[in-house]
C-alpha positions as protocol buffer text, in pm:
chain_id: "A"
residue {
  index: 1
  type: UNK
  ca { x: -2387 y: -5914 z: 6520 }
}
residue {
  index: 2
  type: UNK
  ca { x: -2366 y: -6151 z: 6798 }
}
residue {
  index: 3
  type: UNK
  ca { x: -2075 y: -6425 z: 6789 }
}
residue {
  index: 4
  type: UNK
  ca { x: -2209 y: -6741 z: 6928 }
}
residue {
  index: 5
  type: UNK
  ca { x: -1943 y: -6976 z: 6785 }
}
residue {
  index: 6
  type: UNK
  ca { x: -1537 y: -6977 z: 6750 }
}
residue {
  index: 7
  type: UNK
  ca { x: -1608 y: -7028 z: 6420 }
}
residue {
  index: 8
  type: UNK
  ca { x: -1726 y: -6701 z: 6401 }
}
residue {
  index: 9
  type: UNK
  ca { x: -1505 y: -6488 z: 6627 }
}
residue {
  index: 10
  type: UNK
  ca { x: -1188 y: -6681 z: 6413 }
}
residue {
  index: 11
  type: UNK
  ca { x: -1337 y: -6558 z: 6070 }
}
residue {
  index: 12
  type: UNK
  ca { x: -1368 y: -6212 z: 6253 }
}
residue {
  index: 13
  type: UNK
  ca { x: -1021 y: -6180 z: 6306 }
}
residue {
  index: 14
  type: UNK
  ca { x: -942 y: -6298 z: 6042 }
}
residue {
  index: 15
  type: UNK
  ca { x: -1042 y: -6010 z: 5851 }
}
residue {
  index: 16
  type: UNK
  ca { x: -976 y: -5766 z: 6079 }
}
residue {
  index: 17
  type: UNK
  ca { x: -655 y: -5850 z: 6064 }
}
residue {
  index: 18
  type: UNK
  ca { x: -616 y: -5843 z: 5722 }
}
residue {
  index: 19
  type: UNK
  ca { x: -805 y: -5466 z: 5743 }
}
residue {
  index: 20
  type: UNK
  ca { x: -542 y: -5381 z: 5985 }
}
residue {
  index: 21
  type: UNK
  ca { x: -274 y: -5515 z: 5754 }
}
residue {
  index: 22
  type: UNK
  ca { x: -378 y: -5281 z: 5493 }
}
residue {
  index: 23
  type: UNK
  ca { x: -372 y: -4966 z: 5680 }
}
residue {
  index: 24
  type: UNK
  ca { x: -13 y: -5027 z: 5801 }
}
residue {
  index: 25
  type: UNK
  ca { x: 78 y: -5122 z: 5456 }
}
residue {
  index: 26
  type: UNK
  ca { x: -75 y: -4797 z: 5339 }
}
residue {
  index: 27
  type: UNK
  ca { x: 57 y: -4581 z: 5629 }
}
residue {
  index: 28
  type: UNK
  ca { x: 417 y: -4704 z: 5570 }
}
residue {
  index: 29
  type: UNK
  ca { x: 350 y: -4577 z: 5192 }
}
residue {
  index: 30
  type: UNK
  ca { x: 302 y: -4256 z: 5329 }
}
residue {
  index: 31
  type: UNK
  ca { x: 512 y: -3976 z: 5215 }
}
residue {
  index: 32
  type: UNK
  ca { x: 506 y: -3669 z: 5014 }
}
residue {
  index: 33
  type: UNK
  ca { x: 469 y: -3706 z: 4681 }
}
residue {
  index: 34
  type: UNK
  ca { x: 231 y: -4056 z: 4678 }
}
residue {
  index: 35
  type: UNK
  ca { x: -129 y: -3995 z: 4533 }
}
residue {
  index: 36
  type: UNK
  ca { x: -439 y: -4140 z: 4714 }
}
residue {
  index: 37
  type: UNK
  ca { x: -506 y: -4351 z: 4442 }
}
residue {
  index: 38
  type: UNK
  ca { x: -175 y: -4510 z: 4475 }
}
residue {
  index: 39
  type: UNK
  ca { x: -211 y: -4605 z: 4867 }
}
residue {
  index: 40
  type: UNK
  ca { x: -515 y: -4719 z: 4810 }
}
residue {
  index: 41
  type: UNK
  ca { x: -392 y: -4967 z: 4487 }
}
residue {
  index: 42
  type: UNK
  ca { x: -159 y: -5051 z: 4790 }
}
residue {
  index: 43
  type: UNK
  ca { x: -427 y: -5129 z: 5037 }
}
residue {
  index: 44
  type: UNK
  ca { x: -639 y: -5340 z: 4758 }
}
residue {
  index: 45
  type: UNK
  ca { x: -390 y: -5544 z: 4676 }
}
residue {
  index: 46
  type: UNK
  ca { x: -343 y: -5650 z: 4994 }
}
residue {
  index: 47
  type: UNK
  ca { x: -717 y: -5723 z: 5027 }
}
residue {
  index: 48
  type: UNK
  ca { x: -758 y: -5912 z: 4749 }
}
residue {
  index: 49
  type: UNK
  ca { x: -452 y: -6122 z: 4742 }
}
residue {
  index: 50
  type: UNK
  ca { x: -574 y: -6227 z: 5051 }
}
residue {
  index: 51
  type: UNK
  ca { x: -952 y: -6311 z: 4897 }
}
residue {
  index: 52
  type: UNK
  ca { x: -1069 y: -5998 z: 5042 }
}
residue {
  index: 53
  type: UNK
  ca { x: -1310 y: -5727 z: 4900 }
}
residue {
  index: 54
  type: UNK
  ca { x: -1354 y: -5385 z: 4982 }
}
residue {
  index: 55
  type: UNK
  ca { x: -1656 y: -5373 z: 5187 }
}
residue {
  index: 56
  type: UNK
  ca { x: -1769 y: -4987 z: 5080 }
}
residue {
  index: 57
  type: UNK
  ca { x: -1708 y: -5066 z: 4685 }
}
residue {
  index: 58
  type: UNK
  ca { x: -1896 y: -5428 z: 4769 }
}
residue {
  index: 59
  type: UNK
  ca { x: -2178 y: -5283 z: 4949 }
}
residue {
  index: 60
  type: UNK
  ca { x: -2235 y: -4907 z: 4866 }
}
residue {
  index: 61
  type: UNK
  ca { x: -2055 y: -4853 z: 4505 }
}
residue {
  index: 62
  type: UNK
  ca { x: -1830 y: -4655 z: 4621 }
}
residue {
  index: 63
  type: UNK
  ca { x: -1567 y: -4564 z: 4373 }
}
residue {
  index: 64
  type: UNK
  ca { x: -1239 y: -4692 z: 4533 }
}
residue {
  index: 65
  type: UNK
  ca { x: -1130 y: -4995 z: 4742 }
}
residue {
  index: 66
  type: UNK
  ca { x: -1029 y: -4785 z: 5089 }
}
residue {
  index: 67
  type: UNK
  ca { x: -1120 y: -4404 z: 5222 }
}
residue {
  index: 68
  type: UNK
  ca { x: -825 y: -4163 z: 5230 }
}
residue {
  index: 69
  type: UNK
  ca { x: -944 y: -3856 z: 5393 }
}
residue {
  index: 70
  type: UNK
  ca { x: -678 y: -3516 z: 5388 }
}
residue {
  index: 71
  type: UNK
  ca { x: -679 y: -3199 z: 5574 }
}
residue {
  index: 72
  type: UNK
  ca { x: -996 y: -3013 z: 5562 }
}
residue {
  index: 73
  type: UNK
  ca { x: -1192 y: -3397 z: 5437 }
}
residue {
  index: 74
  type: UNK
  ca { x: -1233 y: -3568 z: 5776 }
}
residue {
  index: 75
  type: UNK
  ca { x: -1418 y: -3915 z: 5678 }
}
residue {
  index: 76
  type: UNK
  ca { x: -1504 y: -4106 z: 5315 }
}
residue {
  index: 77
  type: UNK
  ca { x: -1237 y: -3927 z: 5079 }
}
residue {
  index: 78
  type: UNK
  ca { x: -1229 y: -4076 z: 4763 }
}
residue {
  index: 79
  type: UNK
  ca { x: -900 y: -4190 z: 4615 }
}
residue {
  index: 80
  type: UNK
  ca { x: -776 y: -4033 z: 4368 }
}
residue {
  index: 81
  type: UNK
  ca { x: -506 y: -3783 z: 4182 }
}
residue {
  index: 82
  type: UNK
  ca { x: -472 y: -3618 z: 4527 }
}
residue {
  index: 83
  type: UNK
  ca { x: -85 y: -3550 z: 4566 }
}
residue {
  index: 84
  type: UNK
  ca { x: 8 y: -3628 z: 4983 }
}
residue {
  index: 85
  type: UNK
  ca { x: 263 y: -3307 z: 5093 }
}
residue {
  index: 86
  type: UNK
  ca { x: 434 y: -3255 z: 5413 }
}
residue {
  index: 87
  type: UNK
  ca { x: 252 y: -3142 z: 5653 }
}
residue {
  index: 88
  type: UNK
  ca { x: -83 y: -3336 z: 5533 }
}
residue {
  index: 89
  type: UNK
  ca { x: -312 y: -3503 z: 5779 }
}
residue {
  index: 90
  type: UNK
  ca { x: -423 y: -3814 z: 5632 }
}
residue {
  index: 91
  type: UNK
  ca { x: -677 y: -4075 z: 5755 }
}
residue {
  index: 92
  type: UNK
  ca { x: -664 y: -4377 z: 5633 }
}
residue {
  index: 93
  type: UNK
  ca { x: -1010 y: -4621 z: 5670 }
}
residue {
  index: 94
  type: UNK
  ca { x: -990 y: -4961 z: 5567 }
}
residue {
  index: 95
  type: UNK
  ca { x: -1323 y: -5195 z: 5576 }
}
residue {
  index: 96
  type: UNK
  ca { x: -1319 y: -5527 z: 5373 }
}
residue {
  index: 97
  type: UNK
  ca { x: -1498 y: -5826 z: 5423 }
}
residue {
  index: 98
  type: UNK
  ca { x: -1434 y: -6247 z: 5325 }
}
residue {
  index: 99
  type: UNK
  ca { x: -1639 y: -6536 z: 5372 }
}
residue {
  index: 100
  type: UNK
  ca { x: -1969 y: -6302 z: 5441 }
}
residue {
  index: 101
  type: UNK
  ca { x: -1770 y: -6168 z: 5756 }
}
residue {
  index: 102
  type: UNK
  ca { x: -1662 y: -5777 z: 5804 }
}
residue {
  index: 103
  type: UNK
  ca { x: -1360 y: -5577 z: 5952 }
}
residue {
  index: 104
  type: UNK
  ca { x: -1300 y: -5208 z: 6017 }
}
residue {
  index: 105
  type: UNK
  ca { x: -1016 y: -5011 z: 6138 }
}
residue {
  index: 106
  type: UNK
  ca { x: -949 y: -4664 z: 6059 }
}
residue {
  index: 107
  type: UNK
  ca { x: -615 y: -4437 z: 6190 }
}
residue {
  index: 108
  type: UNK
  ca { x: -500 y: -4086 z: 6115 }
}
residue {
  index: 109
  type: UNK
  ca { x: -138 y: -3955 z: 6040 }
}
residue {
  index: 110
  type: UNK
  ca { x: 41 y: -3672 z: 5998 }
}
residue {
  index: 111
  type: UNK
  ca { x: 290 y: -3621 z: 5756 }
}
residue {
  index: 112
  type: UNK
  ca { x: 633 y: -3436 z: 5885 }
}
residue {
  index: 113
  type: UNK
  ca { x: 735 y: -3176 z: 5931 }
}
residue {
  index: 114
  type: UNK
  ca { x: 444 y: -3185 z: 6208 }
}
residue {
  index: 115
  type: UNK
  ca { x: 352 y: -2901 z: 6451 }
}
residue {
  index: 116
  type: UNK
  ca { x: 350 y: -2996 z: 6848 }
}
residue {
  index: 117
  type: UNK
  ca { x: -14 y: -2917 z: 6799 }
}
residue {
  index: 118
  type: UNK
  ca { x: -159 y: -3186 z: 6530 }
}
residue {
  index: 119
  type: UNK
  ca { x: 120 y: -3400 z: 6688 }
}
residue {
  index: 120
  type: UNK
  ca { x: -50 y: -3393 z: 7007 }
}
residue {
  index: 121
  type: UNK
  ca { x: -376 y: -3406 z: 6850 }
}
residue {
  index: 122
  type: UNK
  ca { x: -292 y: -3779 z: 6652 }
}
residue {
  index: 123
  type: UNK
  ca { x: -178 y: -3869 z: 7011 }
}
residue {
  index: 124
  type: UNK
  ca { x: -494 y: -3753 z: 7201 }
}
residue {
  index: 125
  type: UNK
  ca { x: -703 y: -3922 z: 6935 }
}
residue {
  index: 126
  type: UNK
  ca { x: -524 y: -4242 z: 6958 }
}
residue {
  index: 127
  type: UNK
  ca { x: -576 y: -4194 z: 7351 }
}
residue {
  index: 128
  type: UNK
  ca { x: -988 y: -4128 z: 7303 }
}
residue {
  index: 129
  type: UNK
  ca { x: -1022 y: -4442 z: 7130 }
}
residue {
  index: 130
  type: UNK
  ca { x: -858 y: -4622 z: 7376 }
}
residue {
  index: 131
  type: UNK
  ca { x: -1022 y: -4405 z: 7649 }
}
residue {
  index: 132
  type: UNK
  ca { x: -1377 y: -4561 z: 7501 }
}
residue {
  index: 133
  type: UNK
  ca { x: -1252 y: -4917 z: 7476 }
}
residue {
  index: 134
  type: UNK
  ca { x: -1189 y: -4926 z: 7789 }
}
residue {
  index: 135
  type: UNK
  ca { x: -1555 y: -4903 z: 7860 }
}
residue {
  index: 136
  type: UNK
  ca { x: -1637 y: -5207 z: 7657 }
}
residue {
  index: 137
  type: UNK
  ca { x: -1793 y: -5534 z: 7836 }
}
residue {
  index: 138
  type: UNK
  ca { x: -2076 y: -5719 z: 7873 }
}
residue {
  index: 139
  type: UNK
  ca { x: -2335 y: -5571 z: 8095 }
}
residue {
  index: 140
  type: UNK
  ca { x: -2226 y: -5230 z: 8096 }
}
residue {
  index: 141
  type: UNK
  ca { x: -2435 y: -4913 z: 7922 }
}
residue {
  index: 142
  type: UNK
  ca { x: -2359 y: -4843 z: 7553 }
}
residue {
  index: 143
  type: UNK
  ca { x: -2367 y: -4479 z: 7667 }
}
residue {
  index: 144
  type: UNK
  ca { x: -2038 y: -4490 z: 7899 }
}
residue {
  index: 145
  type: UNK
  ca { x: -1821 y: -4543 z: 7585 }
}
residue {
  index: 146
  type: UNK
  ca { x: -1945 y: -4167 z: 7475 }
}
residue {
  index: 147
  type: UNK
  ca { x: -1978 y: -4047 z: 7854 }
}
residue {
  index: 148
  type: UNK
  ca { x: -1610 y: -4174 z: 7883 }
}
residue {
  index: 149
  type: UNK
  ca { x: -1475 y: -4027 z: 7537 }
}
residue {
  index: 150
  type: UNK
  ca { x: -1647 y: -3695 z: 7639 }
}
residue {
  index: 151
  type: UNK
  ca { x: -1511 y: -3629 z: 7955 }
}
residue {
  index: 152
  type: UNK
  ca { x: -1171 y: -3705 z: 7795 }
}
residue {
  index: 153
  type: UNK
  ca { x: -1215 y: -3440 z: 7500 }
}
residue {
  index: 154
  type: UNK
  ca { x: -1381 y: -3168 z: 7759 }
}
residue {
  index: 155
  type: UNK
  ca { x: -1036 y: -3215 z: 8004 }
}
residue {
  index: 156
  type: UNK
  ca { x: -786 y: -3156 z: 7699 }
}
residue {
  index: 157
  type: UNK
  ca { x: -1011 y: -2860 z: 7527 }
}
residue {
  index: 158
  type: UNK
  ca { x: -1141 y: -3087 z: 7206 }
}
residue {
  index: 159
  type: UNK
  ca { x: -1453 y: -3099 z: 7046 }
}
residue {
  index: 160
  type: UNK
  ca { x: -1557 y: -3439 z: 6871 }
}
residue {
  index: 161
  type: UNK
  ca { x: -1789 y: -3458 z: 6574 }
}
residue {
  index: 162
  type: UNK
  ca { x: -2180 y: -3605 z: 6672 }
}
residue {
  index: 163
  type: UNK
  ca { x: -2288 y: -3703 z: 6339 }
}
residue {
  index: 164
  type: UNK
  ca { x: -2013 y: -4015 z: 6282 }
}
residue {
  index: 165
  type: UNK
  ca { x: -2084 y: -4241 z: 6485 }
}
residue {
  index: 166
  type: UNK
  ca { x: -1972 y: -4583 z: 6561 }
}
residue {
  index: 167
  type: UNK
  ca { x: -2215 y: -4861 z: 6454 }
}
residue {
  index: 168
  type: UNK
  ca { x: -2269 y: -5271 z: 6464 }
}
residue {
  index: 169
  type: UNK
  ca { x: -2065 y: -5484 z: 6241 }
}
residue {
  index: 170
  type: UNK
  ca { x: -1996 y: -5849 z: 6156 }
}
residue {
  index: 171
  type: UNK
  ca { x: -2264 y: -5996 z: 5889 }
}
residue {
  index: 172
  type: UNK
  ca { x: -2307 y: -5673 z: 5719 }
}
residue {
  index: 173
  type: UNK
  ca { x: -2060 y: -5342 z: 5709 }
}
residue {
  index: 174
  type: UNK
  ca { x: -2304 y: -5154 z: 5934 }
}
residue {
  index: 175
  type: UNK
  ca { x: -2570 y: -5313 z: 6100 }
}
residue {
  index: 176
  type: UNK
  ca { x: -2704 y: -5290 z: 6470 }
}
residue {
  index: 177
  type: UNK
  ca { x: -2648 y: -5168 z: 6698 }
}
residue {
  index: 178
  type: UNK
  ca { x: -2664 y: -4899 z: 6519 }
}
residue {
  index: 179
  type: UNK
  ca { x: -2545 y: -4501 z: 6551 }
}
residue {
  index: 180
  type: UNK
  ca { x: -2326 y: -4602 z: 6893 }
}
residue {
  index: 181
  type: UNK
  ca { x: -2246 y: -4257 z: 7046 }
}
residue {
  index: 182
  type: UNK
  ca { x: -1867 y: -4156 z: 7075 }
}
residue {
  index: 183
  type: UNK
  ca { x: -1982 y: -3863 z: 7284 }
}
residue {
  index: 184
  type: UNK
  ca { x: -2226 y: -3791 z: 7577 }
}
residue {
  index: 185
  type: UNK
  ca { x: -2584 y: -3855 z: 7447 }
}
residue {
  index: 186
  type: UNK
  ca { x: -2851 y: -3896 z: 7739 }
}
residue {
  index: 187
  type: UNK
  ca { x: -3111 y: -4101 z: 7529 }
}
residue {
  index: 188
  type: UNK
  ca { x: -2877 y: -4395 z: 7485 }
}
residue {
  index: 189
  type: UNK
  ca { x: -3008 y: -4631 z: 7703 }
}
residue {
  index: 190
  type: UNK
  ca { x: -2869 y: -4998 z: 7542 }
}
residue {
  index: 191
  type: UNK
  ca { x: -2631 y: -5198 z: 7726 }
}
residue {
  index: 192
  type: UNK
  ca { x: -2377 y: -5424 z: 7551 }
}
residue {
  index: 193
  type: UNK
  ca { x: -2449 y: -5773 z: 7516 }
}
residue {
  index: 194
  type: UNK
  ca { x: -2233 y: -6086 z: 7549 }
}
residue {
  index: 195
  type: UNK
  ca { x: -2027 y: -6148 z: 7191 }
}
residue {
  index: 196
  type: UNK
  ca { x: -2164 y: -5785 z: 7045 }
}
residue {
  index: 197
  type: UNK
  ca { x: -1950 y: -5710 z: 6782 }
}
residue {
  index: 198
  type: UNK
  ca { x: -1922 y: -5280 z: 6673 }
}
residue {
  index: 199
  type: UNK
  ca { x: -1635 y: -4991 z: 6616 }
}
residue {
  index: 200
  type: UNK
  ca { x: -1530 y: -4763 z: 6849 }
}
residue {
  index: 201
  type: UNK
  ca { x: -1416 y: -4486 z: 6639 }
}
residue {
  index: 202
  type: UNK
  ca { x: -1383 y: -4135 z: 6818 }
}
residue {
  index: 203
  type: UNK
  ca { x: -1386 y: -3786 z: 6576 }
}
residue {
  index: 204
  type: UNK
  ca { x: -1127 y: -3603 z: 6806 }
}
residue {
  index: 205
  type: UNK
  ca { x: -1104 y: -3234 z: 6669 }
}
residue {
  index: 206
  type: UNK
  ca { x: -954 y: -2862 z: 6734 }
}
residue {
  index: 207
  type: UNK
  ca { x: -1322 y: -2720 z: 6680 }
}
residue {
  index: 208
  type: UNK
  ca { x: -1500 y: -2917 z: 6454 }
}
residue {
  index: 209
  type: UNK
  ca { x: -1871 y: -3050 z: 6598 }
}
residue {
  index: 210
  type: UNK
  ca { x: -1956 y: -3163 z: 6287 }
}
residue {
  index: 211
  type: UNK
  ca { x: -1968 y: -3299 z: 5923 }
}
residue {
  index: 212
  type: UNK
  ca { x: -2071 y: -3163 z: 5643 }
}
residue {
  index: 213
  type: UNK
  ca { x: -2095 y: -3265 z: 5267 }
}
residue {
  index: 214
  type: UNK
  ca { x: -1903 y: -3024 z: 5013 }
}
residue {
  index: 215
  type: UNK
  ca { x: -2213 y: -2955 z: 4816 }
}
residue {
  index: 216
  type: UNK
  ca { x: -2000 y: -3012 z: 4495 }
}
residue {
  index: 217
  type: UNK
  ca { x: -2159 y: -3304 z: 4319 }
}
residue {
  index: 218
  type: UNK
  ca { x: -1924 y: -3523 z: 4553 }
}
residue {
  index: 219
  type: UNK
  ca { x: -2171 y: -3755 z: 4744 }
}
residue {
  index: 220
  type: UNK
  ca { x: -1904 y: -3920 z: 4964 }
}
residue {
  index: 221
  type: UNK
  ca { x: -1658 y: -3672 z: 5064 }
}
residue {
  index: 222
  type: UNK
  ca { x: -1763 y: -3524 z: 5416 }
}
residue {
  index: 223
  type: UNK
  ca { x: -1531 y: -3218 z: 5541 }
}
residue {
  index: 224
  type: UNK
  ca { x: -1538 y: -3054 z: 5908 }
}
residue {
  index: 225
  type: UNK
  ca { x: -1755 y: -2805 z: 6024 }
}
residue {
  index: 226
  type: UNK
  ca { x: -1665 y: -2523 z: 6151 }
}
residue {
  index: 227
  type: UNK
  ca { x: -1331 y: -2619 z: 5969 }
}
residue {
  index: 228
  type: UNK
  ca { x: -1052 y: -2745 z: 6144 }
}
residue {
  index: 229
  type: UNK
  ca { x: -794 y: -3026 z: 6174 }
}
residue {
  index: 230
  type: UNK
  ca { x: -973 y: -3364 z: 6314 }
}
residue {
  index: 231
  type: UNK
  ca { x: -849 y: -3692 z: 6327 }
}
residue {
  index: 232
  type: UNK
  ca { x: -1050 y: -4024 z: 6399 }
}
residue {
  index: 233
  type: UNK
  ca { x: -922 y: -4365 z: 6520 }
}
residue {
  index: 234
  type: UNK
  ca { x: -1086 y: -4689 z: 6481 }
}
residue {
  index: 235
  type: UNK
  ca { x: -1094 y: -5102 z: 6584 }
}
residue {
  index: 236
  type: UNK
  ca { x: -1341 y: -5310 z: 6575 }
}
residue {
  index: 237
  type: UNK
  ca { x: -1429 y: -5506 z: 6879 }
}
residue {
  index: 238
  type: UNK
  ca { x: -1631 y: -5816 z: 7052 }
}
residue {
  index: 239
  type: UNK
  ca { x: -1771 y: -5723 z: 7407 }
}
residue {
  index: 240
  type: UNK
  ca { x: -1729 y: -6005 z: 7667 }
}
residue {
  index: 241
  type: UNK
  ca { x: -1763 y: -6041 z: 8067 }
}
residue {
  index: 242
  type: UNK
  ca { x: -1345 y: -6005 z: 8057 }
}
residue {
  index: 243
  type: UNK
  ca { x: -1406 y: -5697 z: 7855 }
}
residue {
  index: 244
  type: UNK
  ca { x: -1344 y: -5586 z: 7471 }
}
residue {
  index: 245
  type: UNK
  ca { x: -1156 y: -5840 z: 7283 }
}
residue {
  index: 246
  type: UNK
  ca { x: -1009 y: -5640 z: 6949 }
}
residue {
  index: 247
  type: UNK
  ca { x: -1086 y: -5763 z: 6636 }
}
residue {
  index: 248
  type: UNK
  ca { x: -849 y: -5530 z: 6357 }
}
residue {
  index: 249
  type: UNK
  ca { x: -537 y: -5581 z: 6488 }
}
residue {
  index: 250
  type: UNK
  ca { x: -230 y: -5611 z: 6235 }
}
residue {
  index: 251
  type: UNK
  ca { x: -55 y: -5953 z: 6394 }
}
């Protein structure tokens, strides 16, 4: 999408905030002992209170309002009787949409005790995201978000996942431009266009270059490859001269 009215960039906020708003509400939840399918009961309520739907149940069937990913699952876990311990790596990824507009923000967290390792990790990913929104504004290449995020991993000895990629937004959940590179990828040769709305969402990992499906009649569920702990950070965000102006933020 391309805002060309207020109207348009308020009703995108609007529900990015409320996306944003979720997550926190969810993350606070957080603690051993909560299922999956209670944070994300948590996370829909908040949604729909609010005249909010999920936009992945809405637009894909999938079977739960919000994705709750743990450990070894690094994007699209389904909700369920999943039992959070100490220790866990949970992402949380909230999309919704209201009034034919969509938001998506997406954070991971670790549950203590936590090693200095996945600590640092959860920090590092954090810093990737913001690493590739800094390369957000009109005029510039699509490519030096990835270029950017790449160099960062390659300094601090991470790999990032190349099949979950960031992607268009605003009218629909995912929409163009689509497949936006969070890592170094020559043939992208789009540049960012006044009021383009998309995600930057970095995979950040300790060795993982990929996701795979479980190949156990779960068609969501998409675990890393080879396996280690990854963590993935998301906002969504408007491109302007001034730079990205960020859409899923909680206030």
């Amino acid at each position: 999408m391309v805002i060309s009215t207020e109207h348009e960039l308020s009703k995108l906020k609007e529900i990015g905030r409320l996306c944003a708003q979720a997550m926190e509400a969810m993350a606070r939840a957080l603690e051993p002992g909560i299922t999956t399918r209670e944070l994300d009961d948590i996370g829909r309520k908040i949604l729909e209170d609010a005249g909010a739907q999920s936009a992945p149940e809405t637009c894909y069937q999938f079977p739960a309002a919000t994705c709750i990913s743990v450990n070894e699952e690094v994007a699209h876990g389904i909700p369920g009787d999943r039992v959070i311990q100490a220790g866990d790596l949970v992402n949380i990824d909230v999309s919704a949409v209201k009034d034919g507009f969509f938001g998506d923000t997406g954070a991971s967290y670790a549950v203590p005790p936590v090693t200095r390792e996945i600590e640092k990790l959860c920090r590092d990913g954090r810093r990737a995201m913001w690493t590739g929104l800094q390369q957000v504004k009109a005029g510039r290449p699509i490519a030096g978000i990835g270029n950017a995020i790449g160099a960062f991993a390659k300094k601090n000895r991470y790999t990032l996942i190349t099949n979950l990629s960031s992607h268009g937004i605003g009218r629909s959940l995912h929409e163009e431009p689509k497949e936006v590179p969070t890592w170094p990828d020559s043939g992208e040769k789009r540049v960012m266009q006044e009021g383009l709305v998309f995600t930057v969402e970095p995979f950040l990992s300790l060795g993982a270059n990929w996701a795979e499906d479980g190949g156990n009649g779960d068609v969501w569920t998409l675990y890393s490859d080879p396996q280690a702990p990854t963590v993935q950070y998301e906002h969504t965000v408007v491109a302007t001269r001034n730079g990205p102006v960020i859409l899923t933020l909680a206030a």
